[in-house]
OpenMM code with the backbone's topology and positions (N, CA, C; nanometers):
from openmm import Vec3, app, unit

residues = "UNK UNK UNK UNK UNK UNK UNK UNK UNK UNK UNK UNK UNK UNK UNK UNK UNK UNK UNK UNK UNK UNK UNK UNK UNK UNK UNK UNK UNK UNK UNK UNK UNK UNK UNK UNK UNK UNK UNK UNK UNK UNK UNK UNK UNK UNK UNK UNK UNK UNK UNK UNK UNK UNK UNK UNK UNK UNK UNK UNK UNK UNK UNK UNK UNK UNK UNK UNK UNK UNK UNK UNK UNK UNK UNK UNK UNK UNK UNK UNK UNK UNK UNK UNK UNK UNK UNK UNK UNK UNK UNK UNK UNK UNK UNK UNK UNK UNK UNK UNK UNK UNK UNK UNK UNK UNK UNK UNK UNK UNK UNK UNK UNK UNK UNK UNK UNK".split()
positions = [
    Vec3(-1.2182, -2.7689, 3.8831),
    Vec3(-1.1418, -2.7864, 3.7615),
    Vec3(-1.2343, -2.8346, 3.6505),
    Vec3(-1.2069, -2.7890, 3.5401),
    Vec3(-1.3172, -2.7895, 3.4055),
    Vec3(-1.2469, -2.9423, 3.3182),
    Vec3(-1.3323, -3.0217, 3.2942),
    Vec3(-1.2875, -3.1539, 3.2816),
    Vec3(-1.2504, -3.1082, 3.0965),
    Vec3(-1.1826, -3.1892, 3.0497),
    Vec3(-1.1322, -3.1574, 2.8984),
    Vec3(-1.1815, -3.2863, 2.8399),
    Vec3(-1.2464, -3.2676, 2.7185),
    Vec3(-1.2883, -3.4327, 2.6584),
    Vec3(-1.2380, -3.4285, 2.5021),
    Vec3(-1.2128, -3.5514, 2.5172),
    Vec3(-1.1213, -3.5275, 2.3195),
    Vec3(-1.2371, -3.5642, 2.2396),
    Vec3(-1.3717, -3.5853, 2.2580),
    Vec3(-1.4767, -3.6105, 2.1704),
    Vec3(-1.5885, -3.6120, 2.2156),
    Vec3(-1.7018, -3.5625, 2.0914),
    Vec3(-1.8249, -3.5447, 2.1978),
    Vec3(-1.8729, -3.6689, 2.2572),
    Vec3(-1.8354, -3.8086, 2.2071),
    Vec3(-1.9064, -3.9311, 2.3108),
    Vec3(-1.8320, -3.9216, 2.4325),
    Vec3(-1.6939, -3.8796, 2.4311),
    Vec3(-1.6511, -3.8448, 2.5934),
    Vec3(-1.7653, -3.7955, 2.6683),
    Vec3(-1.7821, -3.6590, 2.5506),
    Vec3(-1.8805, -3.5714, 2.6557),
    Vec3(-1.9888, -3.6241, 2.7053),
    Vec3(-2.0548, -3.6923, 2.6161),
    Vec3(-2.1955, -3.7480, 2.6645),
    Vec3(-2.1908, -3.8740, 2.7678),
    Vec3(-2.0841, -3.9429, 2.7320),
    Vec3(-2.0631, -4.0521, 2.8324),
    Vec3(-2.0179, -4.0145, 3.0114),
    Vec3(-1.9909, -3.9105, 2.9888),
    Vec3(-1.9749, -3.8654, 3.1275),
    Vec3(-2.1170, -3.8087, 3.1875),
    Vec3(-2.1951, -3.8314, 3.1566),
    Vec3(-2.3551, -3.7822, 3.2199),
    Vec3(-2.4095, -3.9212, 3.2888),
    Vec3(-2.4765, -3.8984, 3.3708),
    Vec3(-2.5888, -4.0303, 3.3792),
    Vec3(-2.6424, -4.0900, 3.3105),
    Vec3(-2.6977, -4.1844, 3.2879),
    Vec3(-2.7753, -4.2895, 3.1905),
    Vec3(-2.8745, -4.1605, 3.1029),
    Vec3(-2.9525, -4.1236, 3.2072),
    Vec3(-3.1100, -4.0271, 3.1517),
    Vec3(-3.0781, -3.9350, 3.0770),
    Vec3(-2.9257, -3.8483, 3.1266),
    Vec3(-2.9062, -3.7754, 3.0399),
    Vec3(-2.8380, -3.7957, 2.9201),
    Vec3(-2.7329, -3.8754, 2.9204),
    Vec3(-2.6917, -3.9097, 2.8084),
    Vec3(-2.7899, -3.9490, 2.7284),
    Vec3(-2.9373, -4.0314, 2.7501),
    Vec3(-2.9839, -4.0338, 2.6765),
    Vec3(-3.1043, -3.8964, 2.5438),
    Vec3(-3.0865, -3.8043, 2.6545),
    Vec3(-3.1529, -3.6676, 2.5878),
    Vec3(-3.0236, -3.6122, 2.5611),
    Vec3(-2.8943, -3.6270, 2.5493),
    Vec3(-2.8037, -3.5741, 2.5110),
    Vec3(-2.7634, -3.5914, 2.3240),
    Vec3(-2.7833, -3.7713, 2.3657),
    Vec3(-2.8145, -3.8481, 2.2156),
    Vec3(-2.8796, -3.7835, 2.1611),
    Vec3(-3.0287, -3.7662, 2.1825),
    Vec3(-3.1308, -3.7181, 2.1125),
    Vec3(-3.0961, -3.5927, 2.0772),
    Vec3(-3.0956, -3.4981, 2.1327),
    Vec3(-3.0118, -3.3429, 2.1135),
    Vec3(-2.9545, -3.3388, 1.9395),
    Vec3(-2.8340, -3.4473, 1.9893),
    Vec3(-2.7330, -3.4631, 1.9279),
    Vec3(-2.7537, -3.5269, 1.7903),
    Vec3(-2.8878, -3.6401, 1.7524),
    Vec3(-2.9461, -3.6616, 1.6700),
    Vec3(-3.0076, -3.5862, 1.5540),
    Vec3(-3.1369, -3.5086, 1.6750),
    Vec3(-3.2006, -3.3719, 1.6266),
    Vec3(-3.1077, -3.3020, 1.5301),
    Vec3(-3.0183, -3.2302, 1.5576),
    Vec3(-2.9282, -3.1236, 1.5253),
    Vec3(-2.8478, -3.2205, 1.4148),
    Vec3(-2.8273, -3.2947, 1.3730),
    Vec3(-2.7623, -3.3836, 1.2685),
    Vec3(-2.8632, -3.4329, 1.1438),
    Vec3(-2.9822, -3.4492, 1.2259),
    Vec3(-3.1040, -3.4706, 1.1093),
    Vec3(-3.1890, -3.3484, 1.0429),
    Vec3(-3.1482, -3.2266, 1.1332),
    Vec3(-3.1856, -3.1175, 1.0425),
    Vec3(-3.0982, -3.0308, 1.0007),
    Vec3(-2.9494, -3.0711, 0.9863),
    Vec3(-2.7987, -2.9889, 0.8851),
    Vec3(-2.8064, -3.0840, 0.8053),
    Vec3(-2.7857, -3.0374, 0.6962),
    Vec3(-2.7437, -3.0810, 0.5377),
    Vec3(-2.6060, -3.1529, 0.5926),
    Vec3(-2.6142, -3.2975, 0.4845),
    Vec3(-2.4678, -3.3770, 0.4631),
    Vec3(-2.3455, -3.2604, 0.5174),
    Vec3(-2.2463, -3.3452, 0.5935),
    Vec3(-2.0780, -3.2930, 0.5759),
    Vec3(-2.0890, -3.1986, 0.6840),
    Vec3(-2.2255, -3.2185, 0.8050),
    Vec3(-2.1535, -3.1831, 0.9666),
    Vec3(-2.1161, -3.2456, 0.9975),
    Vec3(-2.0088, -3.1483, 1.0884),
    Vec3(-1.8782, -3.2642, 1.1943),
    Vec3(-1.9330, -3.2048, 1.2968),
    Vec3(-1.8424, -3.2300, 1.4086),
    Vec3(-1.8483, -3.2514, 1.5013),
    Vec3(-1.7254, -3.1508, 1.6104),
    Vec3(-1.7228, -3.1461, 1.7086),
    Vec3(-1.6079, -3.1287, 1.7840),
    Vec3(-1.6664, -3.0431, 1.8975),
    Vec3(-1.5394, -3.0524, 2.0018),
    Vec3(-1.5863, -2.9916, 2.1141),
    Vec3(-1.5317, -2.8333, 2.1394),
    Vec3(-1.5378, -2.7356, 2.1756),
    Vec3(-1.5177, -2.6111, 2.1509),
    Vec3(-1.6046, -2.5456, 2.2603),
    Vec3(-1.4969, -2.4946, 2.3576),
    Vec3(-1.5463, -2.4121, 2.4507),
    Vec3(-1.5697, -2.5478, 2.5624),
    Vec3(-1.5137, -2.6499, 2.5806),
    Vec3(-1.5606, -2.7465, 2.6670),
    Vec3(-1.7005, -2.8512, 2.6042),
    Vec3(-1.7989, -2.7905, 2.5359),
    Vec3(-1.8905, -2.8761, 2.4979),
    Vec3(-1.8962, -2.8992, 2.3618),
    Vec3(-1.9914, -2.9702, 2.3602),
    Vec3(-2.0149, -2.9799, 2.1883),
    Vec3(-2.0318, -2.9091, 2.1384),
    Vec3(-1.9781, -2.9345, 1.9678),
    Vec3(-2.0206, -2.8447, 1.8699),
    Vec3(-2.0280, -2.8640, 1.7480),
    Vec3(-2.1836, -2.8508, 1.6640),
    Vec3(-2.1634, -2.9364, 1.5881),
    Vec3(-2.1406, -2.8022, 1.4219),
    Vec3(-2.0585, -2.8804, 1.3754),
    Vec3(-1.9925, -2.7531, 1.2808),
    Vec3(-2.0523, -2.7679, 1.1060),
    Vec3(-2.0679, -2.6973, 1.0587),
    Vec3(-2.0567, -2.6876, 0.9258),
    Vec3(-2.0140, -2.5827, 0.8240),
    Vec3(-1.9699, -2.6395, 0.7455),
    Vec3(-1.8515, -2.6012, 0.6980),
    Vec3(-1.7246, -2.5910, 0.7812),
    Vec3(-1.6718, -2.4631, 0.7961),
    Vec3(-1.5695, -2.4808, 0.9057),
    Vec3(-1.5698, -2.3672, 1.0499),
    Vec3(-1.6868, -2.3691, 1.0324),
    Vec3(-1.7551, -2.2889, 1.1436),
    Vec3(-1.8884, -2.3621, 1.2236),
    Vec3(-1.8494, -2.3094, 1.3348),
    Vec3(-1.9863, -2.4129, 1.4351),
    Vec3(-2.0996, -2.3356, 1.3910),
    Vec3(-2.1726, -2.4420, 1.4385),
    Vec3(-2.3169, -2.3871, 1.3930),
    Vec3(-2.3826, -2.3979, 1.4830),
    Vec3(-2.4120, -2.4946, 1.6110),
    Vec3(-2.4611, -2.4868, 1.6832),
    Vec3(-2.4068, -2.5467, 1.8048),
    Vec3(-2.4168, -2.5154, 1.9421),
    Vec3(-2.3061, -2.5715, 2.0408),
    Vec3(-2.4557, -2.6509, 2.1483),
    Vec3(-2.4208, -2.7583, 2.2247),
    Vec3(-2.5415, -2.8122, 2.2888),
    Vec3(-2.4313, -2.8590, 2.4287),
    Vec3(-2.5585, -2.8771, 2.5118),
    Vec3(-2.4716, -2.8967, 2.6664),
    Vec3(-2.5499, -2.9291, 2.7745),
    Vec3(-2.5105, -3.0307, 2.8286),
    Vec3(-2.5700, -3.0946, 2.9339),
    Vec3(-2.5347, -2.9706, 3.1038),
    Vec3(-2.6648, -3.0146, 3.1671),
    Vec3(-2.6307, -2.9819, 3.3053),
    Vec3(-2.7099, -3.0640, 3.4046),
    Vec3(-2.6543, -3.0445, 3.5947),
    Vec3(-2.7596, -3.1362, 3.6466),
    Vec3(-2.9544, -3.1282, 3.6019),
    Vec3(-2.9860, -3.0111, 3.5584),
    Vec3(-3.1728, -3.0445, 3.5811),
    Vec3(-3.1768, -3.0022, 3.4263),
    Vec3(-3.0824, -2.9539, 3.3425),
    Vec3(-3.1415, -2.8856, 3.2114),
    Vec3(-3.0078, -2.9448, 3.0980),
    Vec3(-3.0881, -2.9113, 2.9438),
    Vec3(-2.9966, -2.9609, 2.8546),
    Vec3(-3.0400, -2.7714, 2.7842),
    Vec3(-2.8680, -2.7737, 2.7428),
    Vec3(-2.8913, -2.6114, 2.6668),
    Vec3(-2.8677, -2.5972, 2.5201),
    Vec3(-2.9007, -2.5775, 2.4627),
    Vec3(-2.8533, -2.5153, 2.2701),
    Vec3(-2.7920, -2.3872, 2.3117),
    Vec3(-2.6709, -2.3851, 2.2122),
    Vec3(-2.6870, -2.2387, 2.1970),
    Vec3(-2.6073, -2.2263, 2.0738),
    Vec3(-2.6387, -2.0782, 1.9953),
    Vec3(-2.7160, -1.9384, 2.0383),
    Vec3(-2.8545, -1.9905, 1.9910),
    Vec3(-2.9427, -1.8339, 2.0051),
    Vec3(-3.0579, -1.8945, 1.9959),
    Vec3(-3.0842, -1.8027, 1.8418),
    Vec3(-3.0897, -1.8724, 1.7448),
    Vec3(-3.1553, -1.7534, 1.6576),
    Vec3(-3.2765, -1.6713, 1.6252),
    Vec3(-3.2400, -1.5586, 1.5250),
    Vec3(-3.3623, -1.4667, 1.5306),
    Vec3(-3.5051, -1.5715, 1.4813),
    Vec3(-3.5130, -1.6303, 1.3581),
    Vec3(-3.6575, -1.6902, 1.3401),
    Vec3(-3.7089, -1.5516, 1.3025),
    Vec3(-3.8989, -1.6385, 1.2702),
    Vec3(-3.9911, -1.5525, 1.2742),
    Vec3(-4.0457, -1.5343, 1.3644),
    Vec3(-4.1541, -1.4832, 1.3632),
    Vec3(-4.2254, -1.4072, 1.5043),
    Vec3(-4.3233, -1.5286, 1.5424),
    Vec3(-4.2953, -1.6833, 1.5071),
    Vec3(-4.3852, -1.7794, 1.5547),
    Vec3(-4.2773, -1.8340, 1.6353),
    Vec3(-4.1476, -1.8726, 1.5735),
    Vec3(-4.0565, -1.9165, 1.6378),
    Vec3(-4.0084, -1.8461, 1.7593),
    Vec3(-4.0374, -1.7113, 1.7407),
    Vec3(-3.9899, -1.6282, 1.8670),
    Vec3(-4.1049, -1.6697, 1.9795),
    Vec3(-4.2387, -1.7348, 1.9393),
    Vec3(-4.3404, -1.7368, 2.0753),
    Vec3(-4.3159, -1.8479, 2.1004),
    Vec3(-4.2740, -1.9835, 2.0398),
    Vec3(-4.2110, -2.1008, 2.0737),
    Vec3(-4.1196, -2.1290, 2.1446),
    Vec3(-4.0489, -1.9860, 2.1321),
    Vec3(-3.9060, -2.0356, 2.1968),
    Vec3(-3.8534, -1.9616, 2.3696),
    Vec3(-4.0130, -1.8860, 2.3226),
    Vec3(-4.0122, -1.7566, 2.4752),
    Vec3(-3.9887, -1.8314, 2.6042),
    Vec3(-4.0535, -1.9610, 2.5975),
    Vec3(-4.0404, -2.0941, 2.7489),
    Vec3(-3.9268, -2.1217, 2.8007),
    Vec3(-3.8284, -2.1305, 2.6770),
    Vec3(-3.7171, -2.1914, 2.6795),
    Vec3(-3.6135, -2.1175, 2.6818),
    Vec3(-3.6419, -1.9867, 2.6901),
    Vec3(-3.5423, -1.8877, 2.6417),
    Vec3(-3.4435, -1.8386, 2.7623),
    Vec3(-3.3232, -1.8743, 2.7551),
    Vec3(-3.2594, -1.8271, 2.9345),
    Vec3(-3.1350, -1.6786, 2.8506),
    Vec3(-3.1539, -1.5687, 2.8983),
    Vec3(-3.0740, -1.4946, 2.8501),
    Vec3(-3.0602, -1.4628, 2.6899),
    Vec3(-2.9708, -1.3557, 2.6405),
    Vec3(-2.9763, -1.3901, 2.5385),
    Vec3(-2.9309, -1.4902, 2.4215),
    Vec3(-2.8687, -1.5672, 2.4854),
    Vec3(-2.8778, -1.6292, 2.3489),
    Vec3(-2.8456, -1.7995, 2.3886),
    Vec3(-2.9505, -1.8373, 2.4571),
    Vec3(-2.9253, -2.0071, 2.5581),
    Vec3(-3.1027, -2.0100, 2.4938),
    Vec3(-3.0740, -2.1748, 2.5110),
    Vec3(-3.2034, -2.2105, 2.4751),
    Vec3(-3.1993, -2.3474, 2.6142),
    Vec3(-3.3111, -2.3414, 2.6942),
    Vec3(-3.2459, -2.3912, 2.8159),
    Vec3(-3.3564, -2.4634, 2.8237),
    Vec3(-3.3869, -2.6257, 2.8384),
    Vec3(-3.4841, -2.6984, 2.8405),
    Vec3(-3.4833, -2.8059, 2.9747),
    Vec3(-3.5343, -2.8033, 3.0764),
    Vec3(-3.5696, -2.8573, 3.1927),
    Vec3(-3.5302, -3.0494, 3.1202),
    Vec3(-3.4888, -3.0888, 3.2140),
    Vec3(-3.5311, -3.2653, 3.2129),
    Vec3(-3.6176, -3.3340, 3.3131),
    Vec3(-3.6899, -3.2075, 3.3549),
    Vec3(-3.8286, -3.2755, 3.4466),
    Vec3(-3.9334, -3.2834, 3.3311),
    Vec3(-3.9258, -3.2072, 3.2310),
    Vec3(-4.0187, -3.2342, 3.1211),
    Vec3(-3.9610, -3.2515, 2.9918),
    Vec3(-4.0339, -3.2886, 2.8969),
    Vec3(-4.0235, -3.3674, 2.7549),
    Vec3(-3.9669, -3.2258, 2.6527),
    Vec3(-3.8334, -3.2735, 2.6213),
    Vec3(-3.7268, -3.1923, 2.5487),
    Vec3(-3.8187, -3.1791, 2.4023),
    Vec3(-3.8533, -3.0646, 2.4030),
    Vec3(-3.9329, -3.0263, 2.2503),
    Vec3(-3.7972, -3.0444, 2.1241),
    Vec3(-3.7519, -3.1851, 2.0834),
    Vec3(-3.6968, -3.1876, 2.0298),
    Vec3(-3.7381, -3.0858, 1.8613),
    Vec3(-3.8596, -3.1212, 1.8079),
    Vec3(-3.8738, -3.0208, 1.7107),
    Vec3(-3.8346, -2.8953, 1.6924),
    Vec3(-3.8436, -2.8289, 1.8163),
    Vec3(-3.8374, -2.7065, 1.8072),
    Vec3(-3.6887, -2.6604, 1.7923),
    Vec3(-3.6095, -2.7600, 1.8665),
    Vec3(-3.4087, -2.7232, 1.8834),
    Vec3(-3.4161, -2.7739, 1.6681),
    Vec3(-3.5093, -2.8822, 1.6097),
    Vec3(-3.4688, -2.8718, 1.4774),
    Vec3(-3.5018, -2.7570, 1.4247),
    Vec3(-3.6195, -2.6909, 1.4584),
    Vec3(-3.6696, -2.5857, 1.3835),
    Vec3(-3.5165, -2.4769, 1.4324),
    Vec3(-3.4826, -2.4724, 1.5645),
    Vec3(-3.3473, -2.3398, 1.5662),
    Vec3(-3.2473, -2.4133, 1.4512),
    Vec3(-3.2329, -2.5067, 1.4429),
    Vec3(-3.1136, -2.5626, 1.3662),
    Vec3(-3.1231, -2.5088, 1.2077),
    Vec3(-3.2295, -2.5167, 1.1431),
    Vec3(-3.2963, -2.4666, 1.0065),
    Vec3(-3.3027, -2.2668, 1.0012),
    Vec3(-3.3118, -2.2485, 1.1380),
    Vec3(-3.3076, -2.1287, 1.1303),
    Vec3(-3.1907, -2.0436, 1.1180),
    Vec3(-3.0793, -2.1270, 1.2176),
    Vec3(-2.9019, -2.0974, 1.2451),
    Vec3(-2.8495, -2.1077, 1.0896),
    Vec3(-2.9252, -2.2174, 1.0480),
    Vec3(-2.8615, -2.2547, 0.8918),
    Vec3(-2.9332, -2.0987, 0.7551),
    Vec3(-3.0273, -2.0703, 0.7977),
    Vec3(-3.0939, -1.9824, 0.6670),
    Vec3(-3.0196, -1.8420, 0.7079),
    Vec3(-3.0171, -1.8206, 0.8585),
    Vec3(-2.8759, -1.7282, 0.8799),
    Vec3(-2.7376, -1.6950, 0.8533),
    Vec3(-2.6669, -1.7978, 0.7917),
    Vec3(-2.5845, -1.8586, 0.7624),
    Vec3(-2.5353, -1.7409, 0.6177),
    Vec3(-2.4458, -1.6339, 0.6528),
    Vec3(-2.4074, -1.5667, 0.5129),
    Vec3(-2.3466, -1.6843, 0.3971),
] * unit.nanometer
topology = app.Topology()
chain = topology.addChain("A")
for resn in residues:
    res = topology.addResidue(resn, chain)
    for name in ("N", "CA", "C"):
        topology.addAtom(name, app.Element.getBySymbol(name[0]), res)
């Protein structure tokens, strides 16, 4: 059964200590690189953090990995940055045996946003 949370600190508070704490960070990242007047909410079960009145980017914990998604197009530097991390088309899938390239989920965030009709 798929657990239902009325807010994303539900969501994050239901992880372990370690992850909630790269969940925070995630969740930081993606707030320090959208312009004033993102919200928040959960959609589809996980987070999502919205602007205007459309999500912009959705993030999500699991047991060994933390995911972004979608992944956007970028340029062709961002596309070799993001080739490591890349699960399918459109997951950005980062291990928690190693150090969450937080820059790089800001750099997708700047990119989701210049996409943005």
């Amino acid at each position: 059964m798929t657990e239902h949370f009325a807010s994303v600190d539900d969501y994050i508070a239901s992880f372990p200590e370690d992850v909630r704490g790269v969940l925070e960070e995630v969740r930081r990242t993606i707030h320090d690189a959208a312009p004033d007047g993102v919200g928040e909410k959960i959609s589809y079960g996980i987070p999502a953090v919205t602007h205007g009145r459309r999500s912009l980017v959705y993030f999500a914990g699991w047991q060994k990995h933390v995911s972004v998604y979608p992944v956007p197009e970028g340029d062709d530097a961002f596309q070799r940055d993001i080739e490591p991390y890349r699960s399918g088309k459109g997951t950005l899938k980062f291990p928690l045996s190693a150090p969450v390239p937080y820059d790089l989920i800001a750099r997708a965030v700047g990119h989701l946003l210049a996409e943005r009709p």
